[in-house]
KOLDO-714829 format. One record per atom (N, C-alpha, C, O): z, y, x. Coordinates in nm, 2 decimals, always signed. Layout:
BEGIN
- Z|Y|X
...
END
This chain:
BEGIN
- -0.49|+2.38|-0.25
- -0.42|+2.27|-0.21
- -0.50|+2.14|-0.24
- -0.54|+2.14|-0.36
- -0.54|+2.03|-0.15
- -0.60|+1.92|-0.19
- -0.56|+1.82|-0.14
- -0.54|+1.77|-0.03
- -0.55|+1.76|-0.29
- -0.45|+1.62|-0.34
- -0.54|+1.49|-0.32
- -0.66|+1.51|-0.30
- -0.50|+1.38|-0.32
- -0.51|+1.29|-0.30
- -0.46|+1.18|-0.37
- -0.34|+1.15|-0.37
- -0.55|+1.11|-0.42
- -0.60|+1.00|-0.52
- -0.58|+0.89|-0.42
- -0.60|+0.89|-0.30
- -0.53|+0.75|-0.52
- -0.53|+0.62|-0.46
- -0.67|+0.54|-0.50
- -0.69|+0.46|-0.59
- -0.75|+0.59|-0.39
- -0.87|+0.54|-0.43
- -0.91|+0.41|-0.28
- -0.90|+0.42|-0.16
- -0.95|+0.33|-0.34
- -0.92|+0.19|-0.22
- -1.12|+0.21|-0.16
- -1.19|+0.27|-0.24
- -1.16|+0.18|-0.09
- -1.28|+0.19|+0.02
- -1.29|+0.01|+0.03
- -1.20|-0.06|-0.01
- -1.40|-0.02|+0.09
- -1.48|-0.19|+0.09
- -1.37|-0.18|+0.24
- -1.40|-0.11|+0.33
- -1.23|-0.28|+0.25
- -1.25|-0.30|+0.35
- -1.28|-0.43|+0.41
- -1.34|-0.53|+0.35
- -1.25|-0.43|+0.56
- -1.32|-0.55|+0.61
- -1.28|-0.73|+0.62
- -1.33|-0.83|+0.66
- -1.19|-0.69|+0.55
- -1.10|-0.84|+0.48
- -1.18|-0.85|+0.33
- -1.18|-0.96|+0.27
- -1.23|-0.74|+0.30
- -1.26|-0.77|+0.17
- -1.46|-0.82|+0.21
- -1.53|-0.91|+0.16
- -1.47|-0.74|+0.29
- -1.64|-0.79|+0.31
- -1.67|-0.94|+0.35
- -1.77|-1.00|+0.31
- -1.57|-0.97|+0.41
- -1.59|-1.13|+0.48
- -1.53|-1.23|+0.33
- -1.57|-1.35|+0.32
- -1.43|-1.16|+0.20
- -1.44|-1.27|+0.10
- -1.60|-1.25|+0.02
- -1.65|-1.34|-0.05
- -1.64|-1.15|+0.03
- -1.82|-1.13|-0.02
- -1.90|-1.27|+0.03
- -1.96|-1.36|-0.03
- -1.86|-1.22|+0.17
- -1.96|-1.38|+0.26
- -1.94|-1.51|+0.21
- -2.03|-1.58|+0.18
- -1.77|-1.53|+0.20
- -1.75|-1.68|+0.14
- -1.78|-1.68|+0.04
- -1.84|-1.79|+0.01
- -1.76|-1.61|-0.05
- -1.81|-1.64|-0.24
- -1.95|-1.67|-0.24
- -1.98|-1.78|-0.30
- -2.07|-1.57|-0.16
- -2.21|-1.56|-0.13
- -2.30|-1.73|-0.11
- -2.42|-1.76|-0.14
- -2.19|-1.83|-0.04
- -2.28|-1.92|+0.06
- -2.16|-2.09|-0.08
- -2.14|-2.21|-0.04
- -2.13|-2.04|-0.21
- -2.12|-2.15|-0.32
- -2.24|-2.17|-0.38
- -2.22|-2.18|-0.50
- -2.37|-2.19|-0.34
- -2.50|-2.16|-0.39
- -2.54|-2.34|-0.37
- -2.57|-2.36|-0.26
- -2.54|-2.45|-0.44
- -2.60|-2.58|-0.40
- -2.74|-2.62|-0.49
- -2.77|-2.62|-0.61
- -2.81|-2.64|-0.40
- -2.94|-2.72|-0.43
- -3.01|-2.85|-0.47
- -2.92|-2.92|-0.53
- -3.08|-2.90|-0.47
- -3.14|-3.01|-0.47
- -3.27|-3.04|-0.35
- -3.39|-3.04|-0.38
- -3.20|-3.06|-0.21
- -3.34|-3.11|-0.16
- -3.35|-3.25|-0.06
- -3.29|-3.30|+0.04
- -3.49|-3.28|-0.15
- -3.55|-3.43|-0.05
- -3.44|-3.53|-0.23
- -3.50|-3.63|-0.27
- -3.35|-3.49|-0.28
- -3.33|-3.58|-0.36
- -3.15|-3.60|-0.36
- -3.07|-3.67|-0.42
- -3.13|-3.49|-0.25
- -2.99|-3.52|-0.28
- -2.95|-3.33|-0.28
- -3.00|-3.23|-0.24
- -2.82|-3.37|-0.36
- -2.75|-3.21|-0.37
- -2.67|-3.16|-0.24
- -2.60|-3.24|-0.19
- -2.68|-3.06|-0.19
- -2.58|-3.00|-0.07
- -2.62|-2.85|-0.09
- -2.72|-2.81|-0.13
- -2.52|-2.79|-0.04
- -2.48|-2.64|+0.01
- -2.57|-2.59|+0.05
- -2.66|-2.66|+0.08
- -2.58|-2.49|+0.06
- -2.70|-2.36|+0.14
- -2.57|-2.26|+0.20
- -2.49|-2.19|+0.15
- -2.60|-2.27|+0.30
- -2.52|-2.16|+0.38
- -2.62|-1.99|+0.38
- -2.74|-1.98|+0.37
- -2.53|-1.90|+0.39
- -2.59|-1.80|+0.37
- -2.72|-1.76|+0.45
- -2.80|-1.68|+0.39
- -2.75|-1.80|+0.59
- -2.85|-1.81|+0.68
- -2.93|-1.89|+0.58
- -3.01|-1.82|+0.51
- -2.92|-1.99|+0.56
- -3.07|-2.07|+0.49
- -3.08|-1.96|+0.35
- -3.20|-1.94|+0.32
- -3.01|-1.92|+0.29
- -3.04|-1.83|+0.15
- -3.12|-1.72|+0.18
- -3.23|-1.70|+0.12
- -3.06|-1.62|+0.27
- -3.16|-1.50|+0.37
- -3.30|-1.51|+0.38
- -3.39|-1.43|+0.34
- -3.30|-1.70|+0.48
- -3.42|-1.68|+0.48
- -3.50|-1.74|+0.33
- -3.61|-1.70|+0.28
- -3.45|-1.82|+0.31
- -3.53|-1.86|+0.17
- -3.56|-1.76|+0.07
- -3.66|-1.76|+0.01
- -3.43|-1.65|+0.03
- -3.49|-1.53|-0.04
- -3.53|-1.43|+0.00
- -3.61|-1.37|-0.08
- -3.51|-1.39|+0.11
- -3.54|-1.29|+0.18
- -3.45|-1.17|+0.17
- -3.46|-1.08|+0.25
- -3.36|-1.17|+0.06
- -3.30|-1.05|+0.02
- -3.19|-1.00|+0.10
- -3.14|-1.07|+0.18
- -3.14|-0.86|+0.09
- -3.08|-0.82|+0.16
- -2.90|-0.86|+0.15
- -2.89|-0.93|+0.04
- -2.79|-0.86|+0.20
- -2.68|-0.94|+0.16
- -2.61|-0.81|+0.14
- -2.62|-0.70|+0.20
- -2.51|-0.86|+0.00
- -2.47|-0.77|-0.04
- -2.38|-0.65|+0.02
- -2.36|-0.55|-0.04
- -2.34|-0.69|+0.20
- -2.31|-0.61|+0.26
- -2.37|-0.48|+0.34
- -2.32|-0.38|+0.39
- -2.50|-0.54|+0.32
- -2.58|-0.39|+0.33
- -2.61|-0.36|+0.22
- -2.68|-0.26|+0.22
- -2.58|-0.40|+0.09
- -2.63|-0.26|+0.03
- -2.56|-0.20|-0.01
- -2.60|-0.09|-0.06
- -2.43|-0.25|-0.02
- -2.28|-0.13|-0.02
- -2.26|-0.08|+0.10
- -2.15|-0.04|+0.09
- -2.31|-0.06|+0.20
- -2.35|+0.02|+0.35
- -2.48|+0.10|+0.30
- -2.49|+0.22|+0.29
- -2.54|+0.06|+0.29
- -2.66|+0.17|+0.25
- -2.65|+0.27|+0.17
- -2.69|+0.38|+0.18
- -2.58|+0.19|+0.06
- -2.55|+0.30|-0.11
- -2.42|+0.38|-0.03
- -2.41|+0.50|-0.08
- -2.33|+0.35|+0.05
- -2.24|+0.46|+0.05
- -2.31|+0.57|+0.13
- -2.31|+0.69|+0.10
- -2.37|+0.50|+0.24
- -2.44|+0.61|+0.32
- -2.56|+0.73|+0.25
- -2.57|+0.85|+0.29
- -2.61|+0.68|+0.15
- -2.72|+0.75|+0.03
- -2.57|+0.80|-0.03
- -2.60|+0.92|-0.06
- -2.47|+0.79|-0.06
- -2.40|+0.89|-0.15
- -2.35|+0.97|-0.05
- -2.32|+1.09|-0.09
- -2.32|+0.93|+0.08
- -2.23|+1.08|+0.13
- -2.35|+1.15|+0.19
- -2.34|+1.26|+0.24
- -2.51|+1.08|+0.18
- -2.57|+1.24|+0.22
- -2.59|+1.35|+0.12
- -2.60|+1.47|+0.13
- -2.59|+1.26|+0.00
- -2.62|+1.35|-0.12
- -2.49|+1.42|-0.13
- -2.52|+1.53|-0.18
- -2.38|+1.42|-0.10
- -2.23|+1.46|-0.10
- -2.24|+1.59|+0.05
- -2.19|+1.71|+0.05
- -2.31|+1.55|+0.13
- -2.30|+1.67|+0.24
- -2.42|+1.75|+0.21
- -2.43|+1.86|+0.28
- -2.54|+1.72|+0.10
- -2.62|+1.82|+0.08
- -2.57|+1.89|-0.02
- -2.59|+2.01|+0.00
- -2.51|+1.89|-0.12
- -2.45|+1.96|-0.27
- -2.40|+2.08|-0.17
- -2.47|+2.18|-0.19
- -2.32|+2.09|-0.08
- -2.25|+2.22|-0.07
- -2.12|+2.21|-0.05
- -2.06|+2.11|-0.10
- -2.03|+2.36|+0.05
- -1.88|+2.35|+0.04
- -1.82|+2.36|-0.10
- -1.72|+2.29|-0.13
- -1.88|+2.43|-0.18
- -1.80|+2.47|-0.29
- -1.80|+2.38|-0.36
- -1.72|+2.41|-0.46
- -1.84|+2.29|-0.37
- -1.81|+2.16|-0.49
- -1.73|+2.11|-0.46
- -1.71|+2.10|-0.34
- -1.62|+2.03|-0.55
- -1.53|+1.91|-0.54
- -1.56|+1.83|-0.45
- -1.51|+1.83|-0.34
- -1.61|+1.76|-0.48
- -1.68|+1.61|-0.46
- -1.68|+1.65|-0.29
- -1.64|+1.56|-0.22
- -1.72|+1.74|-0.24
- -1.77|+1.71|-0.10
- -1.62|+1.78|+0.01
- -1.59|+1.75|+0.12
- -1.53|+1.89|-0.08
- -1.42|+1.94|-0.04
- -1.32|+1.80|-0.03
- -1.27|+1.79|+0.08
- -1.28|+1.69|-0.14
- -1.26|+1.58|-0.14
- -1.27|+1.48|-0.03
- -1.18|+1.44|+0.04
- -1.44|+1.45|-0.01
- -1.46|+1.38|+0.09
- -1.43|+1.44|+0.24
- -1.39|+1.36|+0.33
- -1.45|+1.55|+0.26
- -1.43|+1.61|+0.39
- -1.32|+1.67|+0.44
- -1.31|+1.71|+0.55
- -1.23|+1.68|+0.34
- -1.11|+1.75|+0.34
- -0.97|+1.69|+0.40
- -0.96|+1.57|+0.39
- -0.89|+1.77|+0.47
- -0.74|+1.70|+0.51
- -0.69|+1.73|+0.42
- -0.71|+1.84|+0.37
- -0.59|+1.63|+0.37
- -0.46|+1.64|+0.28
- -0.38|+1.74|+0.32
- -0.38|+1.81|+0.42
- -0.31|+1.74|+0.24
- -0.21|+1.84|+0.27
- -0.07|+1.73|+0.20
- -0.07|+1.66|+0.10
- +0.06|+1.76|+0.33
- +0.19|+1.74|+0.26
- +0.22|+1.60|+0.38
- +0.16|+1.55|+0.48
- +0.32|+1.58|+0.30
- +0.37|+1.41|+0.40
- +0.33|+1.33|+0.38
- +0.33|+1.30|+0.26
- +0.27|+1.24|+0.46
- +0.16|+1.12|+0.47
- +0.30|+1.00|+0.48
- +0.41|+1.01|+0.52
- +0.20|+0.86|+0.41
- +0.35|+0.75|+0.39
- +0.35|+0.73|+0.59
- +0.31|+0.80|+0.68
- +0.42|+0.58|+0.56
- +0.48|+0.55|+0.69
- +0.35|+0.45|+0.74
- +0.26|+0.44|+0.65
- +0.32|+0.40|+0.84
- +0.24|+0.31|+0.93
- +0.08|+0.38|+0.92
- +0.05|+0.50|+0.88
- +0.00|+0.30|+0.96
- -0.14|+0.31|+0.98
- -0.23|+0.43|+0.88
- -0.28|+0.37|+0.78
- -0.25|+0.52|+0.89
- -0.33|+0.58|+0.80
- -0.47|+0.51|+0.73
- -0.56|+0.46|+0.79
- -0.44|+0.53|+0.59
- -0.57|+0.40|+0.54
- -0.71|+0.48|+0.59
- -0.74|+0.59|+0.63
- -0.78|+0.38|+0.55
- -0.95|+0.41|+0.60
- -1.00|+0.52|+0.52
- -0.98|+0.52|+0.40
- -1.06|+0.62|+0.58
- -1.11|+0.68|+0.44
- -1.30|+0.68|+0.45
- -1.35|+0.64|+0.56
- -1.35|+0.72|+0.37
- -1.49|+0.73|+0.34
- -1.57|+0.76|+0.48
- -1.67|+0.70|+0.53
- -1.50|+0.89|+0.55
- -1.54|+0.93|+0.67
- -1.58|+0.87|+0.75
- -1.69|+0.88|+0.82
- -1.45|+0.77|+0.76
- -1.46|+0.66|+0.90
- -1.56|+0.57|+0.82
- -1.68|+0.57|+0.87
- -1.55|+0.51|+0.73
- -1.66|+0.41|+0.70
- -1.81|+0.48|+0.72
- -1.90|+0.41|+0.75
- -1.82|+0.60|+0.70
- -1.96|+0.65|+0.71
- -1.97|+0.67|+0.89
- -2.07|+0.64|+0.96
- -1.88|+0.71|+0.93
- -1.90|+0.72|+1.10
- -1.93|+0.58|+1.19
- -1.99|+0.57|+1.29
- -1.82|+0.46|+1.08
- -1.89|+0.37|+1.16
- -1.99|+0.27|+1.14
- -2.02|+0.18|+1.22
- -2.05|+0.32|+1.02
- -2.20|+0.25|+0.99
- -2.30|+0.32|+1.07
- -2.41|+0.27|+1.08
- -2.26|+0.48|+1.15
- -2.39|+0.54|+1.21
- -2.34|+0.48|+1.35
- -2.42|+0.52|+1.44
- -2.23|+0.41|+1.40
- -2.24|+0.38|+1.55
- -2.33|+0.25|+1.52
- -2.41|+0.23|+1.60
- -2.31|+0.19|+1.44
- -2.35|+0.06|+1.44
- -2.49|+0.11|+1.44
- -2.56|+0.04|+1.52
- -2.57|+0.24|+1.36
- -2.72|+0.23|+1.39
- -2.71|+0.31|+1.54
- -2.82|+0.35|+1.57
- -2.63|+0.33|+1.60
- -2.63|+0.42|+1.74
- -2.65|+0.57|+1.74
- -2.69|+0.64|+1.83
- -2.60|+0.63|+1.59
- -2.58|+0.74|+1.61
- -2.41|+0.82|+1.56
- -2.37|+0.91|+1.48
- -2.34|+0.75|+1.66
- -2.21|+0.78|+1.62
- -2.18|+0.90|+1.67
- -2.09|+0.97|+1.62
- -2.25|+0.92|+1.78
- -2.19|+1.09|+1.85
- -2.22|+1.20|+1.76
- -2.16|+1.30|+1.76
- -2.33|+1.18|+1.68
- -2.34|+1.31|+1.60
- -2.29|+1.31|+1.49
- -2.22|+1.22|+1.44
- -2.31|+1.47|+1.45
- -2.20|+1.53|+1.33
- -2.30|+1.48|+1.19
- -2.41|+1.52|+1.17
- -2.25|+1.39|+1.11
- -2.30|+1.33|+1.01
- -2.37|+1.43|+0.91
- -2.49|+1.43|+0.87
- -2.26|+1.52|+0.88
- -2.30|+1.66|+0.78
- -2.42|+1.73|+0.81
- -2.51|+1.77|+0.73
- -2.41|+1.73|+0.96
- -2.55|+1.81|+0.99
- -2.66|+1.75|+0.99
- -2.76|+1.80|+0.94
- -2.65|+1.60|+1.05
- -2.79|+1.53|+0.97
- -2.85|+1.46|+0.88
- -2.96|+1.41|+0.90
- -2.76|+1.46|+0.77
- -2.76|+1.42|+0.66
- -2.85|+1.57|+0.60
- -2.91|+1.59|+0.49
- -2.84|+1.62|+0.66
- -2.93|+1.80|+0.60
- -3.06|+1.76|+0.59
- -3.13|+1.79|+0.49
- -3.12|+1.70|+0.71
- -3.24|+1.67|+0.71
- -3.28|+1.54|+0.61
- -3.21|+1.44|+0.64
- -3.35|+1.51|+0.53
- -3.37|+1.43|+0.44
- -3.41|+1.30|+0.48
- -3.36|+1.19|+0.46
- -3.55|+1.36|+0.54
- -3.62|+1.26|+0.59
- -3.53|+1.17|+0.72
- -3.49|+1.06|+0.71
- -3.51|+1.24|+0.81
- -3.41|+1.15|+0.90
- -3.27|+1.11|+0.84
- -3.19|+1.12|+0.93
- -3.21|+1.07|+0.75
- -3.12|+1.06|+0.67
- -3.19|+0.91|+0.59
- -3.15|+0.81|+0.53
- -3.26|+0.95|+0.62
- -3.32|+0.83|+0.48
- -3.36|+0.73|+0.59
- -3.34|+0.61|+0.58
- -3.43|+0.79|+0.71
- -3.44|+0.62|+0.82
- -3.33|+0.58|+0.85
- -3.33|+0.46|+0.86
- -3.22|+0.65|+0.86
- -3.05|+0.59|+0.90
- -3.04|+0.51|+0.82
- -3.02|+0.39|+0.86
- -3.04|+0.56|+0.65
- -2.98|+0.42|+0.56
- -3.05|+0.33|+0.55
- -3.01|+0.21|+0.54
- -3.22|+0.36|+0.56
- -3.28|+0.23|+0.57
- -3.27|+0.13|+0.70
- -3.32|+0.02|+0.70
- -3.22|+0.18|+0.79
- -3.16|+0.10|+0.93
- -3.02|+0.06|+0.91
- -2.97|-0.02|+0.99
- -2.97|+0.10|+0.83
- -2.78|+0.06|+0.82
- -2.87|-0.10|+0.71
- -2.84|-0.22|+0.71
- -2.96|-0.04|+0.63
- -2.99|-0.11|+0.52
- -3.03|-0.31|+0.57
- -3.01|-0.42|+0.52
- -3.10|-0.26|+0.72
- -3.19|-0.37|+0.79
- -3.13|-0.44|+0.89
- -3.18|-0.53|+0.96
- -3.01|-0.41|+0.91
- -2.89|-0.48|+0.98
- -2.86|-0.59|+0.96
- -2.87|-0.63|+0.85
- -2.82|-0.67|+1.08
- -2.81|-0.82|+1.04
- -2.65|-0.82|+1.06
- -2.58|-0.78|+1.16
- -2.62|-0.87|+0.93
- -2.44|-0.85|+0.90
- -2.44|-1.04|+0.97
- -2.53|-1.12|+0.96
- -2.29|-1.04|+1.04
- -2.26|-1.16|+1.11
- -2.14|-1.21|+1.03
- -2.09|-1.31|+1.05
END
């Protein structure tokens, strides 16, 4: 029988308070102080925003999660249906869907994740393409 934990996932109300916290960054230029919006920070650091790389890192954990094997926890967990009565309204997000819809976003939503997460090397251009996404 497999139970189920109140374990909460990045959702997407919570990604966009990332963005506004991200762009309280103020400067000094030409002689006066003002804001940097997250576009001018991008390009001035170049760095990636924190929204890809909690897309990237979950994507690097559920391949390593579909390569371990059926018999482990961890991957019976993530892949598994509950069992028993589910509450009332919307079924919450789980891991799955967040991993399914970071691979439509790189355009590979039609395939079975498990199976290509097997291959390493193609597994690893996905997250570094989930990684090189331009979050809006």
């Amino acid at each position: 029988m497999l139970k189920t934990t109140p374990c909460k996932t990045l959702m997407l109300r919570n990604i966009h308070m990332w963005d506004a916290c991200s762009a309280d960054i103020t400067i000094r230029v030409t002689g006066e102080w003002r804001k940097l919006h997250n576009e001018e920070l991008n390009d001035l650091y170049s760095s990636p925003s924190i929204l890809q790389v909690i897309k990237s890192r979950r994507m690097r954990w559920a391949g390593h999660v579909a390569r371990i094997g059926e018999e482990r926890g961890v991957y019976r967990v993530l892949v598994g249906k509950p069992e028993g009565k589910r509450p009332l309204g919307r079924p919450r997000r789980r891991w799955v869907d967040n991993i399914r819809m970071n691979l439509q976003e790189v355009g590979c939503g039609y395939m079975d994740w498990i199976a290509l997460a097997q291959d390493r090397d193609r597994w690893r251009t996905l997250v570094s393409a989930v990684m090189n996404l331009w979050v809006l």
